[in-house]
N, C-alpha and C positions, 0 to 999 in steps of 0.2 A: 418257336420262341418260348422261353422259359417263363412261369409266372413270376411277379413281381415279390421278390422276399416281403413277407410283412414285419415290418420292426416289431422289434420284443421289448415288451416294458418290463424294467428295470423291476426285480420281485422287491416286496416289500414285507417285512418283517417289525415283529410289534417289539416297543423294547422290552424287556426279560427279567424279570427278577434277580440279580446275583445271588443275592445273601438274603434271608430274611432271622433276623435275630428275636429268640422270647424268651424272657427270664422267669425262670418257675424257683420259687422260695429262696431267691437268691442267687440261683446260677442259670448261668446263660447257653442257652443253645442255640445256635446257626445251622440254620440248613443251607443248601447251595441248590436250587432246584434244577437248573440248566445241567447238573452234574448228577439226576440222580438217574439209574440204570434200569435197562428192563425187567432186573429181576427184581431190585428190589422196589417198583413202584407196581410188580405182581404182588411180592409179598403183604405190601400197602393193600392193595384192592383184596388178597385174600383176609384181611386183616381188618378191617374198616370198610371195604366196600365203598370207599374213597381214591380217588386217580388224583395224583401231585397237584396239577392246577385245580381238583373241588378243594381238597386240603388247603389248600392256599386261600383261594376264596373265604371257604367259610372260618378259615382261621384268623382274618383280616375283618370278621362282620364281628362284632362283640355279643350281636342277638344270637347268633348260630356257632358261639366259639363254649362247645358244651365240656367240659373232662375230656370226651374218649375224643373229641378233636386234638385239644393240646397235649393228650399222652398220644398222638397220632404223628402227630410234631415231632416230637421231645423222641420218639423212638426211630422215628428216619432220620433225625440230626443226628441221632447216637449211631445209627447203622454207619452212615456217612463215617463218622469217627473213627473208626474204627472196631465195634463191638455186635462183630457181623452174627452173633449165637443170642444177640438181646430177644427177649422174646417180648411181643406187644404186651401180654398182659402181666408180666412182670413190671413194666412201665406203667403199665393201665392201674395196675394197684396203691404203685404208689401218690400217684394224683389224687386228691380232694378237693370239694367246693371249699375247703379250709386253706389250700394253695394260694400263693400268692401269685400272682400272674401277670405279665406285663409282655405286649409286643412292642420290643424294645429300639429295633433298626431296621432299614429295609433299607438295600442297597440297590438300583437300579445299574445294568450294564448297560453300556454303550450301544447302540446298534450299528456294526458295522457300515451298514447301509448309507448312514449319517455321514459318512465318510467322503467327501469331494474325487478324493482317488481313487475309492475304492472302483474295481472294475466293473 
């Protein structure tokens, strides 16, 4: 006699950031974090010493959102863009405590999960 299967619960999944938008001195940058790739969230960690969700974190607290976070930002939304040769401290320069800075959108995705049909 075979043992009894134990039913499997249903994984659960937390919901995600899509988009998260900041405008530095007038222009707005978007990141997609669900979209960013293994290299370039090494690049990040070579770079910052940061992995996408601390970036996220301390870029959402206003006590811990310093310069080299928001040119941390502003240089993986650019990488995302398309300007895959940006180098961090080319970004990191241009930022000042004289920047205007604003977290401007945060876009929350759906959790599949949430889904009645889903399987």
């Amino acid at each position: 006699m075979s043992p009894k299967p134990v039913p499997r619960k249903r994984p659960t999944a937390k919901k995600t950031t899509a988009t998260v938008t900041m405008q530095i001195d007038d222009v707005a940058y978007t990141l997609r974090p669900n979209e960013v790739n293994a290299v370039d969230e090494m690049a990040l960690l070579r770079s910052t010493n940061l992995s996408v969700p601390g970036l996220l974190e301390m870029a959402r607290d206003d006590d811990r959102r310093g310069i080299a976070v928001i040119a941390a930002f502003v240089w993986l939304a650019r990488r995302q863009g398309g300007e895959r040769d940006l180098t961090f401290n080319r970004v990191a320069e241009a930022i000042t405590y004289d920047s205007d800075i604003d977290l401007v959108d945060e876009e929350v995705a759906p959790d599949p999960l949430d889904d009645p049909a889903a399987p």
